[in-house]
Kinemage of the C-alpha trace (Angstrom):
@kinemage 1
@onewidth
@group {chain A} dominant
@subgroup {mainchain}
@vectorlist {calphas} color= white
{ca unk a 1} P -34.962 -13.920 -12.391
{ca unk a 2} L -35.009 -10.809 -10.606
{ca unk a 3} L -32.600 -11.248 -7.944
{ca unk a 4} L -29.848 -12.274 -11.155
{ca unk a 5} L -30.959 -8.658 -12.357
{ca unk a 6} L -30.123 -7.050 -9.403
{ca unk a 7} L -26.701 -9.033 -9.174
{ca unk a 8} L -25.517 -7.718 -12.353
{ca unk a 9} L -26.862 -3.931 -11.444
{ca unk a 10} L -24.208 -3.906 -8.814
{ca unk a 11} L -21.354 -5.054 -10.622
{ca unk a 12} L -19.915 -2.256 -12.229
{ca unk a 13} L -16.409 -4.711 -13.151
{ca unk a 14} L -17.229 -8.200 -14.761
{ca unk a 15} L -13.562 -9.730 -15.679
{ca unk a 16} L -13.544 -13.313 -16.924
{ca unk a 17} L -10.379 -15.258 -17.665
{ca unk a 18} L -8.891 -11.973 -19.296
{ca unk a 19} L -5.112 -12.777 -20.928
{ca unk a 20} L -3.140 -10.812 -22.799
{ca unk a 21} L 0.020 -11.641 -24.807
{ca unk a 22} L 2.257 -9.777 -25.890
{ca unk a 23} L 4.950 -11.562 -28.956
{ca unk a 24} L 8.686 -10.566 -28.149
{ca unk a 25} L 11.011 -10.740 -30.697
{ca unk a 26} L 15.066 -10.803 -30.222
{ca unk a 27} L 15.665 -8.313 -33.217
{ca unk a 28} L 12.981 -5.938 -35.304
{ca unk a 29} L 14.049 -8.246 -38.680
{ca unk a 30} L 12.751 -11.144 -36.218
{ca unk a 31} L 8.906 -10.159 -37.373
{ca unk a 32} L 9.415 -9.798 -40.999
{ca unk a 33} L 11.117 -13.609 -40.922
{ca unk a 34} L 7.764 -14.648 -39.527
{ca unk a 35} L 5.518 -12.611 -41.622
{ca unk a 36} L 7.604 -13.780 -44.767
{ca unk a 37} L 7.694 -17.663 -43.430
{ca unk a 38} L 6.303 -20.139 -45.847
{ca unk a 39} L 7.066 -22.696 -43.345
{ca unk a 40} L 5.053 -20.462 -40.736
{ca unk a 41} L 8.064 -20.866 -37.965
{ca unk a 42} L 7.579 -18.711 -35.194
{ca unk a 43} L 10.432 -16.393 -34.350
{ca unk a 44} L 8.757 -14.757 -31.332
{ca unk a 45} L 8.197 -15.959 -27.643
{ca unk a 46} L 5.180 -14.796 -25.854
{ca unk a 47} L 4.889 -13.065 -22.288
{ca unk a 48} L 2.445 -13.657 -21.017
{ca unk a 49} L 1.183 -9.517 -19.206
{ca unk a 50} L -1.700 -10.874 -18.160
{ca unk a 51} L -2.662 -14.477 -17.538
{ca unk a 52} L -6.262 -16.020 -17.094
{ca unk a 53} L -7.114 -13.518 -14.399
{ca unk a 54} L -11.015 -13.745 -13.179
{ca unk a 55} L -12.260 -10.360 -11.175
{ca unk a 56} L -15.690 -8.391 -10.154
{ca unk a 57} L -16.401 -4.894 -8.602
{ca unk a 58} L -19.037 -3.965 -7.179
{ca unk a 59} L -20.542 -0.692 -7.042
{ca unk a 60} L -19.231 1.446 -4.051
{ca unk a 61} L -16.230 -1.206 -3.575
{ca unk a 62} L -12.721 1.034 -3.947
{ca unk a 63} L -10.138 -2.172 -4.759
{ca unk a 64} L -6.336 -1.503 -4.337
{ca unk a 65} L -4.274 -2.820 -7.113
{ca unk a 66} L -0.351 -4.148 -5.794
{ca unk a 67} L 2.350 -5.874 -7.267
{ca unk a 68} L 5.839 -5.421 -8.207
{ca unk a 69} L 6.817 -3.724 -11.181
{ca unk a 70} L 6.230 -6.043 -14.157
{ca unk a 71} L 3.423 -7.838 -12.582
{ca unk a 72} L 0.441 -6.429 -15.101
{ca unk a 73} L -1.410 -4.417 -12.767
{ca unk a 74} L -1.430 -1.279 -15.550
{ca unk a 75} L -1.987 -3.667 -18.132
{ca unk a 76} L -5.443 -5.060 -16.710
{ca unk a 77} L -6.228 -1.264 -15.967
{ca unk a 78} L -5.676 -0.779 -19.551
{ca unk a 79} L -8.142 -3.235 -20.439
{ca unk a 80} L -10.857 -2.637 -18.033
{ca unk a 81} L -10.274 1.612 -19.506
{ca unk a 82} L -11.171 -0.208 -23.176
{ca unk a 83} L -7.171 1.334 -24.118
{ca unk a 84} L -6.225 -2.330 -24.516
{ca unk a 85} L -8.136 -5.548 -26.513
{ca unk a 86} L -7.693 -8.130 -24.312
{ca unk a 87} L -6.080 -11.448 -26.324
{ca unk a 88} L -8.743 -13.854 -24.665
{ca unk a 89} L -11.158 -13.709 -22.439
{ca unk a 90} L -13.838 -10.789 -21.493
{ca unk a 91} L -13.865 -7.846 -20.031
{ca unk a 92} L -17.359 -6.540 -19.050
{ca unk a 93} L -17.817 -2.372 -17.518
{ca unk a 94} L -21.500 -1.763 -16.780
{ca unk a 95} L -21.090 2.353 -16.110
{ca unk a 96} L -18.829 5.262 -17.706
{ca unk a 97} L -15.151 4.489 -17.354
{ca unk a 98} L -12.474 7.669 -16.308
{ca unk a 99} L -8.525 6.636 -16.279
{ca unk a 100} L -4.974 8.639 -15.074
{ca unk a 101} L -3.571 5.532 -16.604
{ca unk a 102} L -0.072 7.889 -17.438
{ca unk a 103} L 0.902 11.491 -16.727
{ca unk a 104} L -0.573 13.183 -19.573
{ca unk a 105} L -1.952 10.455 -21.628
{ca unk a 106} L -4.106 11.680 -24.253
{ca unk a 107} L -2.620 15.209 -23.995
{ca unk a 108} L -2.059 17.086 -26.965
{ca unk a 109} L 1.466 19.158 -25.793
{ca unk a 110} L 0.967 21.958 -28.574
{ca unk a 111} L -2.601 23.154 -26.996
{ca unk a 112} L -3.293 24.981 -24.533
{ca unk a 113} L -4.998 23.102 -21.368
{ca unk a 114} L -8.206 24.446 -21.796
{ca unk a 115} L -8.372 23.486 -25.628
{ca unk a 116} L -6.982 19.844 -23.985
{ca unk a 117} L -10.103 19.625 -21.074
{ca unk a 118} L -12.556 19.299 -24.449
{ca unk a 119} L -9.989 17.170 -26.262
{ca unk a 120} L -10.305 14.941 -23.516
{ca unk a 121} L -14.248 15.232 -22.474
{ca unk a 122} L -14.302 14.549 -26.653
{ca unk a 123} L -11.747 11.541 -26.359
{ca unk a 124} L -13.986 10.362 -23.413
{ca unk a 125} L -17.016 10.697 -25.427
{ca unk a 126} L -18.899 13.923 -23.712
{ca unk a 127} L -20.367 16.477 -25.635
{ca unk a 128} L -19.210 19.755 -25.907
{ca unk a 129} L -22.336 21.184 -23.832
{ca unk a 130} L -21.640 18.731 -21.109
{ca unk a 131} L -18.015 19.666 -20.562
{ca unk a 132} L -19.357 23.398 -20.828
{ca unk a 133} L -21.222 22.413 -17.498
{ca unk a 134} L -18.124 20.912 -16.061
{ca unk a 135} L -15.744 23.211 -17.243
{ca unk a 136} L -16.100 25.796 -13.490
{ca unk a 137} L -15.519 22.654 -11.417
{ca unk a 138} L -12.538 21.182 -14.015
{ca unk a 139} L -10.815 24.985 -13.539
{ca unk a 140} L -11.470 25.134 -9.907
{ca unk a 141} L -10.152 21.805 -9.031
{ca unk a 142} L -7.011 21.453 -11.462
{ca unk a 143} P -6.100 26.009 -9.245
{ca unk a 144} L -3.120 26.090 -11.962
{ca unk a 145} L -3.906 29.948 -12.621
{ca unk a 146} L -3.378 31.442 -15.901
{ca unk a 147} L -1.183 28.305 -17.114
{ca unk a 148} L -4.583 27.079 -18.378
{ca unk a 149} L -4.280 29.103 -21.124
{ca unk a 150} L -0.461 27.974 -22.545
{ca unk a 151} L 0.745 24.546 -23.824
{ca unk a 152} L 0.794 21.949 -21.851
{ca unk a 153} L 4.064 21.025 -22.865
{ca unk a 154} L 5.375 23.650 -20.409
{ca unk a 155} L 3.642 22.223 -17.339
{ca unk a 156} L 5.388 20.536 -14.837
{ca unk a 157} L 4.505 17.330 -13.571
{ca unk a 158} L 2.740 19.009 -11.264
{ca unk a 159} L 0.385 20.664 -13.214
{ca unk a 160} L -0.173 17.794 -15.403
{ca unk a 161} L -1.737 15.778 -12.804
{ca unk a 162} L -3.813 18.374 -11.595
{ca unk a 163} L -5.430 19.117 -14.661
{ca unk a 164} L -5.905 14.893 -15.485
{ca unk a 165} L -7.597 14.247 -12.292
{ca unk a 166} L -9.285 17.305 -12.677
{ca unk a 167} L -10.563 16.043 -16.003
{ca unk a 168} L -11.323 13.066 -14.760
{ca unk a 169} L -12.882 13.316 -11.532
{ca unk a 170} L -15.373 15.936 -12.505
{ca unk a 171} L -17.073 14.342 -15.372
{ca unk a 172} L -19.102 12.024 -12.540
{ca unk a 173} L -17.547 8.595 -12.881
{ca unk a 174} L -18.856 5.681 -12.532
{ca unk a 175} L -15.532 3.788 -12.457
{ca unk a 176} L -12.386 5.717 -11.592
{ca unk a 177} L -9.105 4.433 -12.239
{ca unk a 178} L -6.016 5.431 -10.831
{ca unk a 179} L -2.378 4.257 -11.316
{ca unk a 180} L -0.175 5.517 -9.393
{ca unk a 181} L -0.771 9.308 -10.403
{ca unk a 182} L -1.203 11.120 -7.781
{ca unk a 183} L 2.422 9.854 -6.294
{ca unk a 184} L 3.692 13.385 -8.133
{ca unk a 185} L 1.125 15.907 -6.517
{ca unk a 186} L 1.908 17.427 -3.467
{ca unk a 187} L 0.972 16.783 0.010
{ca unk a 188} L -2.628 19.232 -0.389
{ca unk a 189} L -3.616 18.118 -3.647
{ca unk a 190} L -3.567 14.669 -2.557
{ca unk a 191} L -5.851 15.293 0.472
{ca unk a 192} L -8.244 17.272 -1.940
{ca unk a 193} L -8.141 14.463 -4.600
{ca unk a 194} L -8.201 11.931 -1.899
{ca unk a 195} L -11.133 13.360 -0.626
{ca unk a 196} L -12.957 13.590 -4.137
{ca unk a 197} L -12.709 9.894 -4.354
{ca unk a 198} L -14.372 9.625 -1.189
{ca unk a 199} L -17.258 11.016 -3.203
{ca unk a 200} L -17.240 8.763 -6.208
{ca unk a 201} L -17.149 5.771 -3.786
{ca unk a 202} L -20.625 6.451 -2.682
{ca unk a 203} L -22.022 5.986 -6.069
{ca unk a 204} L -19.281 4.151 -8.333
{ca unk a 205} L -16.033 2.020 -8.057
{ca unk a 206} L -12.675 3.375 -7.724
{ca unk a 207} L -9.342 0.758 -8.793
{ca unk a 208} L -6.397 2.655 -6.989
{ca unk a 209} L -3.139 1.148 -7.914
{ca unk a 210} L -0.477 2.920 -5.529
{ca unk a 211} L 2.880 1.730 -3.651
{ca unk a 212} L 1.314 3.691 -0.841
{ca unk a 213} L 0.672 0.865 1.569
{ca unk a 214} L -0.992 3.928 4.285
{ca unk a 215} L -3.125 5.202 1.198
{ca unk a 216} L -4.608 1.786 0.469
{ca unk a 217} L -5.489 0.560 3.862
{ca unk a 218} L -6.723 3.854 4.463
{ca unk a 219} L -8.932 3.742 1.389
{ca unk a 220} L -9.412 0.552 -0.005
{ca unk a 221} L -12.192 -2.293 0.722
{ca unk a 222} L -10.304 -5.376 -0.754
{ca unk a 223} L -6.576 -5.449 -2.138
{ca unk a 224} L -5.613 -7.337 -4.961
{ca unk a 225} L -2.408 -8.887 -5.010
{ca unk a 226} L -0.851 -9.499 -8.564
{ca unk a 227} L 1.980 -11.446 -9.353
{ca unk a 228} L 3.772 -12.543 -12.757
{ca unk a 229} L 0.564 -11.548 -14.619
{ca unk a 230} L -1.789 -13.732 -12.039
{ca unk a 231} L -4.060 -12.808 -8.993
{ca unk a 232} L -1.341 -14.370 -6.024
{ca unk a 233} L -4.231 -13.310 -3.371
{ca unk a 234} L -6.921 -11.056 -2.716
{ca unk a 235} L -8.782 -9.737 0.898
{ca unk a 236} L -8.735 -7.449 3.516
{ca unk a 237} L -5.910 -4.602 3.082
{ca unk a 238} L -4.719 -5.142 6.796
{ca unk a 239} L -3.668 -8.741 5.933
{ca unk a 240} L -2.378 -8.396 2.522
{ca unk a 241} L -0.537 -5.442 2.648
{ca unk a 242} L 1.355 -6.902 5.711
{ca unk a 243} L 2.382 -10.163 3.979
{ca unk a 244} L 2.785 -7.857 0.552
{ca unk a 245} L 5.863 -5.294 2.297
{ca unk a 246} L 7.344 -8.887 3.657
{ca unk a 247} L 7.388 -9.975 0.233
{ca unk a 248} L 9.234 -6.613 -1.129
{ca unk a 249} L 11.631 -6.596 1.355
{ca unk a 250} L 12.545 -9.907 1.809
{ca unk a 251} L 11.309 -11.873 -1.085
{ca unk a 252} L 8.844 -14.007 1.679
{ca unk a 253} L 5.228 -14.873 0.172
{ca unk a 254} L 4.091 -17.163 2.946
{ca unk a 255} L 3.940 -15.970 6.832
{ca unk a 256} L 3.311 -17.483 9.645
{ca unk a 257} L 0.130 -17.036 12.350
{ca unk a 258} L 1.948 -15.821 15.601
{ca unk a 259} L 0.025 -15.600 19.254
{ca unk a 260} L 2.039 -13.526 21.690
{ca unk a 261} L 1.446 -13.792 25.149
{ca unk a 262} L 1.141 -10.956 26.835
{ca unk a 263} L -1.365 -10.831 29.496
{ca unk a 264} L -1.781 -7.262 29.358
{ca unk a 265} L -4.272 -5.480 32.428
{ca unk a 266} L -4.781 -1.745 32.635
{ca unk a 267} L -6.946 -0.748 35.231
{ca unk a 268} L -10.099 1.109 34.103
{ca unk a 269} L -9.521 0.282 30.513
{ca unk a 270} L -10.798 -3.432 30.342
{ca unk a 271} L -12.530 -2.924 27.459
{ca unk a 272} L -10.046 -1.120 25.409
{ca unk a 273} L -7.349 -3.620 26.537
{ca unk a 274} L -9.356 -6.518 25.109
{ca unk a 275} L -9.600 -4.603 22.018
{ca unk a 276} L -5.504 -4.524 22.153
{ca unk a 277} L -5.606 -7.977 22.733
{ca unk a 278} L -7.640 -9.097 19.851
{ca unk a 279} L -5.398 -6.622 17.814
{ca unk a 280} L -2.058 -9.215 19.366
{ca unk a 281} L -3.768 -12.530 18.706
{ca unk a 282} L -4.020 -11.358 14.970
{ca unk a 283} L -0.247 -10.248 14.858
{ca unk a 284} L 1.745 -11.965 11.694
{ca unk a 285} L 5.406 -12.586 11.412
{ca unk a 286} L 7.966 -14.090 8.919
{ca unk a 287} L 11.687 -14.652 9.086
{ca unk a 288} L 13.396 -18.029 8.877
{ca unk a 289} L 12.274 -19.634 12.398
{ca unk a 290} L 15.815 -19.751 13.776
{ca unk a 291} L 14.335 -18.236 16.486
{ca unk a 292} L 10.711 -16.759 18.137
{ca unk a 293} L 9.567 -14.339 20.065
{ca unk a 294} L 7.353 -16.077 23.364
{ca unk a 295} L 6.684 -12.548 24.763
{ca unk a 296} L 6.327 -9.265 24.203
{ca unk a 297} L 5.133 -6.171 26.378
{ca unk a 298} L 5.199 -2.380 27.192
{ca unk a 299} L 6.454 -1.875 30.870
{ca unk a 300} L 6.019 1.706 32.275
{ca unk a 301} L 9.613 2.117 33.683
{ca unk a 302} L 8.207 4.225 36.715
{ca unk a 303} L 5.534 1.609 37.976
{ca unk a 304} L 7.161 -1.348 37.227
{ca unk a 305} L 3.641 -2.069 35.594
{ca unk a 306} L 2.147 -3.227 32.252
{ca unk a 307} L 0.486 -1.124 29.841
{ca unk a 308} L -0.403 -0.348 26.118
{ca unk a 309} L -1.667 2.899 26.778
{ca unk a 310} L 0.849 5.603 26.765
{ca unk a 311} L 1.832 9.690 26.762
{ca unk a 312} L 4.280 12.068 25.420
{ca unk a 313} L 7.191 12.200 28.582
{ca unk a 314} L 6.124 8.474 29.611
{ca unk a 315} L 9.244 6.012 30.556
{ca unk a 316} L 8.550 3.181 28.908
{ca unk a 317} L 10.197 -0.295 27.937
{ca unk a 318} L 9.516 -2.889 25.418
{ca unk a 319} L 10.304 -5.824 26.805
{ca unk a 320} L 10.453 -9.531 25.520
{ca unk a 321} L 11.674 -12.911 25.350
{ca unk a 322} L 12.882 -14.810 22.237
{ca unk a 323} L 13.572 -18.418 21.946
{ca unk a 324} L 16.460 -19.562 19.738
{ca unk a 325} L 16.216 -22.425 17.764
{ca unk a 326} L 19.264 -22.102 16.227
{ca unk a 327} L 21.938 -20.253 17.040
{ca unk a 328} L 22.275 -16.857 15.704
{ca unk a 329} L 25.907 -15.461 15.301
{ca unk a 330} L 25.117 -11.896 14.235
{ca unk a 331} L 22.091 -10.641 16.128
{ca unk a 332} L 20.258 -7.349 15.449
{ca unk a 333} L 16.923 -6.862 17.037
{ca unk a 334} L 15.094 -3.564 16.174
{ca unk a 335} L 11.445 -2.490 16.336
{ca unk a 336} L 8.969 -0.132 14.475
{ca unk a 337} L 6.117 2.216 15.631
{ca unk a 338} L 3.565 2.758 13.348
{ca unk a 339} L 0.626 4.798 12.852
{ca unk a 340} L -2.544 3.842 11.726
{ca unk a 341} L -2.003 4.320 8.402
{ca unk a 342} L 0.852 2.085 8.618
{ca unk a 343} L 3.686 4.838 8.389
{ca unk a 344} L 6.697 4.390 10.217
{ca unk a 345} L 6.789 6.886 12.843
{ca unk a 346} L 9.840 5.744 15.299
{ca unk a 347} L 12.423 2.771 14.101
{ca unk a 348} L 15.548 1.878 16.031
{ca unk a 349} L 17.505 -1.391 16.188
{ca unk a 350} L 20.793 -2.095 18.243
{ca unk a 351} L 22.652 -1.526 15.066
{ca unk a 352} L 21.655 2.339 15.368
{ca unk a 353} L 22.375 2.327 19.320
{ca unk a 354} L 25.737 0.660 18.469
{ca unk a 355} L 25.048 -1.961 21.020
{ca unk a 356} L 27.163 -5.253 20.559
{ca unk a 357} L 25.069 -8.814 20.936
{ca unk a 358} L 27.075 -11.910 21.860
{ca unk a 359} L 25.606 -14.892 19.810
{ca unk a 360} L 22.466 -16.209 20.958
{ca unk a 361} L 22.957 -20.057 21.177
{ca unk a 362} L 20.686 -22.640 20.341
{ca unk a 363} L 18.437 -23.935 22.848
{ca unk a 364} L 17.970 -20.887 25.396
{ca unk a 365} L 15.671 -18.429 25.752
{ca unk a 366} L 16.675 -14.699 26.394
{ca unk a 367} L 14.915 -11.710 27.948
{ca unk a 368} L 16.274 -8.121 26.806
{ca unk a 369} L 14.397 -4.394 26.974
{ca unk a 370} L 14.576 -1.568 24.363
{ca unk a 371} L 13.917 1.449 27.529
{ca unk a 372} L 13.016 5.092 26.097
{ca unk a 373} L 11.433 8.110 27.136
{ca unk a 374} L 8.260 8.106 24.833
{ca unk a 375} L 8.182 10.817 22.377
{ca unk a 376} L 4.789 13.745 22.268
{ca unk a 377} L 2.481 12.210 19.217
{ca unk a 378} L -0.734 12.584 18.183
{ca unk a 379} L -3.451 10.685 20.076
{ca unk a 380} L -4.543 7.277 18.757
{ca unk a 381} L -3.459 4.030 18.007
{ca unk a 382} L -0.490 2.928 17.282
{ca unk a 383} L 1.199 -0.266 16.760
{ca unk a 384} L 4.607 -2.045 17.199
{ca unk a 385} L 6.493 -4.498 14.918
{ca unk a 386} L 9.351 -6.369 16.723
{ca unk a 387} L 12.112 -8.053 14.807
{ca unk a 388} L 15.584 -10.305 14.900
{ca unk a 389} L 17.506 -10.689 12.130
{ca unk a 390} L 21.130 -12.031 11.736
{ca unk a 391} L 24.411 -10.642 9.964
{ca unk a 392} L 25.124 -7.172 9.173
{ca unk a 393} L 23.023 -3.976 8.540
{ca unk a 394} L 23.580 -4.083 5.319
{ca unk a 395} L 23.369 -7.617 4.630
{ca unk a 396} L 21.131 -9.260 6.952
{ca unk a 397} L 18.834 -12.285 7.262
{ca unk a 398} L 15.486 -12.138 9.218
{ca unk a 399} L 15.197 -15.241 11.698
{ca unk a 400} L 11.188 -13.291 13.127
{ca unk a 401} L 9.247 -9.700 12.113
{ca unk a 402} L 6.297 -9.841 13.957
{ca unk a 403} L 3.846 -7.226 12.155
{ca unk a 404} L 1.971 -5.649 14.827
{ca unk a 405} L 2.814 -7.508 18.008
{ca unk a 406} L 1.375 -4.755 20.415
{ca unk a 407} L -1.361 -2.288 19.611
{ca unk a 408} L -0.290 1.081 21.853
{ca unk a 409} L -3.040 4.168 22.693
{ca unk a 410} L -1.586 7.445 23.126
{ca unk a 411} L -3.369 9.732 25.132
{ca unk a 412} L -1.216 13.314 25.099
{ca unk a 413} L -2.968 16.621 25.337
{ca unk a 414} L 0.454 18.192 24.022
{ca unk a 415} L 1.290 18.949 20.661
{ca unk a 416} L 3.002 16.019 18.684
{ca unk a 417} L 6.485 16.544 17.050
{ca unk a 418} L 6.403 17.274 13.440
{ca unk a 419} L 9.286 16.262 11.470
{ca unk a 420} L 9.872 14.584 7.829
{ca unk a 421} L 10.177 10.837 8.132
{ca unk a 422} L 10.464 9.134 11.167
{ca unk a 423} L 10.873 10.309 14.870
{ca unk a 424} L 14.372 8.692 16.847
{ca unk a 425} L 13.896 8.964 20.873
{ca unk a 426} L 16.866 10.028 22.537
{ca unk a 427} L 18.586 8.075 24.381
{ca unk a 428} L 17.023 4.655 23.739
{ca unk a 429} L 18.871 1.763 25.464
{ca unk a 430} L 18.721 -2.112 24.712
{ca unk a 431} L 19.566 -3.709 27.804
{ca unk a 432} L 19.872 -8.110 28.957
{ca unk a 433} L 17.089 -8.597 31.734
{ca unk a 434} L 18.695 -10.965 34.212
């Protein structure tokens, strides 16, 4: 009896079969017909938000929340924030509940933003004295100056979202939900309020619903996956978020398990490279399975030799070999480096070189290079995507993606190259290996 106690301590989020309808009429006259109706017909259809969805948190988990537009993500953050009734089922929060559900939800645009920080704390259910006690950290946090004092319906979107998550991230929390506000704060606020929910994950829960894949595998536990009001699938953010950008790009739910076999040997690094190739056994890939890679590798140009560990100046190669299945008119192969929070940092394919592929015919293998002189980054881990599609830029088909085929460690004492977006090597060349 007291173990079932303890169970129900640490779930802050107790969600059972939660659905909510919504009735959609064609035309506004359509509900007065069906109020009217002696017959009772219906003149509505119902969609279906949310749809039997079952869910716990526990306390200290931080869940990310994905899904294409449409899919009910806000909707169950609605409910679970007590906004929303759900139409069946039961939603359960064992702790104090804070939302930035929308920019400036619960605002009132005529006051001033102090006279809104008690509207809220009142809205939220806080006493006057408590906010009093909050009210140094609120001002502090939100650093919008003397604005605090005029209407809020001159603040930019900016300031709006400083002074919500202000609000809400100083009252102590013991569920914090987000949805997708902080997307209009700039790069510092972020990091501060990125670093705030850091602290409420050591005592509470924090939902995060962002389309910031490097944000949620940086700070999530367990990703949610939602999908025409439903739970599609849940788990670790490194293996949902990977099949989650194949879905949003090329409208794939289901990948494939991939083994590439690359023998890779570094001397005086065996333990790192069995660490690198753990992270290859684990590499996914989609595409259509006209074709698949058998190999892939980083070849130091100057040694002849392979490696995954790396530095700024370095001539390297990635080099592979791809079976064809079925031939493949309009080739385009192209890779990705990423960082570790899963942001693109250098992407080329032979469409940017301008290189010109004969078809690849059914049947063979080939064995082709992309050579560059790596560029100065930051030191860590890194890893590589590898792809062939077919057709144009534009208008292309994937035949294999592999998401992380090789896990690379840069080691460079000198100063990586800053830059907005992603970095292009000079000079890279995509050459046949005979």
């Amino acid at each position: 009896m007291e173990q079932e106690v303890l169970v129900l301590e640490e779930c802050l989020i107790d969600i059972q079969d939660v659905t909510k309808i919504y009735k959609l009429y064609k035309q506004p006259m359509d509900r007065v017909k069906e109020v009217l109706s002696l017959t009772q017909k219906k003149y509505h259809k119902n969609f279906y938000a949310v749809d039997k969805v079952s869910l716990s948190v526990k306390r200290g988990e931080t869940v990310g929340i994905i899904g294409k537009n449409g899919s009910g993500k806000s909707t169950l953050l609605k409910m679970i924030a007590g906004v929303l009734s759900p139409t069946e089922g039961k939603v359960e929060v064992n702790g104090n509940v804070s939302a930035l559900l929308e920019l400036g939800a619960g605002f009132n645009g005529d006051l001033s933003g102090l006279e809104n920080i008690y509207l809220n704390g009142t809205l939220l259910g806080y006493s006057k004295d408590y906010v009093d006690k909050s009210i140094k950290a609120i001002l502090e946090f939100a650093d919008i100056g003397d604005f605090i004092y005029q209407p809020v319906k001159t603040y930019s979107s900016g300031m709006f979202v400083r002074l919500a998550f202000a609000i809400a991230i100083n009252i102590n929390p013991e569920v914090l939900i987000v949805d997708e506000a902080l997307s209009v704060g700039d790069m510092r606020f972020q990091q501060k309020c990125y670093r705030k929910i850091r602290e409420v994950k050591k005592t509470g829960t924090v939902l995060f619903v962002s389309h910031d894949t490097g944000a949620l595998a940086s700070f999530c536990d367990r990703i949610i996956w939602m999908d025409e009001g439903k739970i599609f699938k849940e788990g670790r953010p490194d293996k949902i978020l990977d099949e989650y950008q194949a879905f949003m790009s090329y409208d794939i739910k289901e990948m494939q398990s991939v083994t590439t076999y690359s023998n890779v040997t570094v001397e005086g690094q065996e333990e790192e490279t069995h660490d690198l190739l753990s992270g290859v056994t684990r590499a996914k890939a989609f595409g259509n399975g006209d074709g698949n890679f058998e190999m892939v590798r980083l070849i130091h140009s100057d040694t002849g030799k392979e490696s995954t560990v790396v530095a700024g100046g370095d001539p390297i190669s990635i080099d592979f070999k791809i079976n064809i299945n079925k031939t493949v008119d309009m080739p385009i192969f192209g890779f990705t480096l990423k960082d570790a929070l899963g942001n693109a940092v250098i992407v080329s394919n032979t469409h940017f070189e301008k290189v010109h592929i004969s078809p690849l015919i059914e049947g063979n293998t080939y064995h082709y290079q992309f050579q560059m002189v790596f560029p100065h980054l930051r030191s860590g881990k890194y890893s590589l995507d590898i792809a062939l599609a077919t057709g144009t830029y534009q208008a292309h088909e994937q035949i294999q993606w592999i998401n992380d085929a090789l896990v690379i460690v840069v080691k460079d004492p000198q100063p990586y190259q800053e830059g907005r977006g992603y970095l292009v090597p000079k000079d890279i060349k995509f050459c046949p290996i005979q």
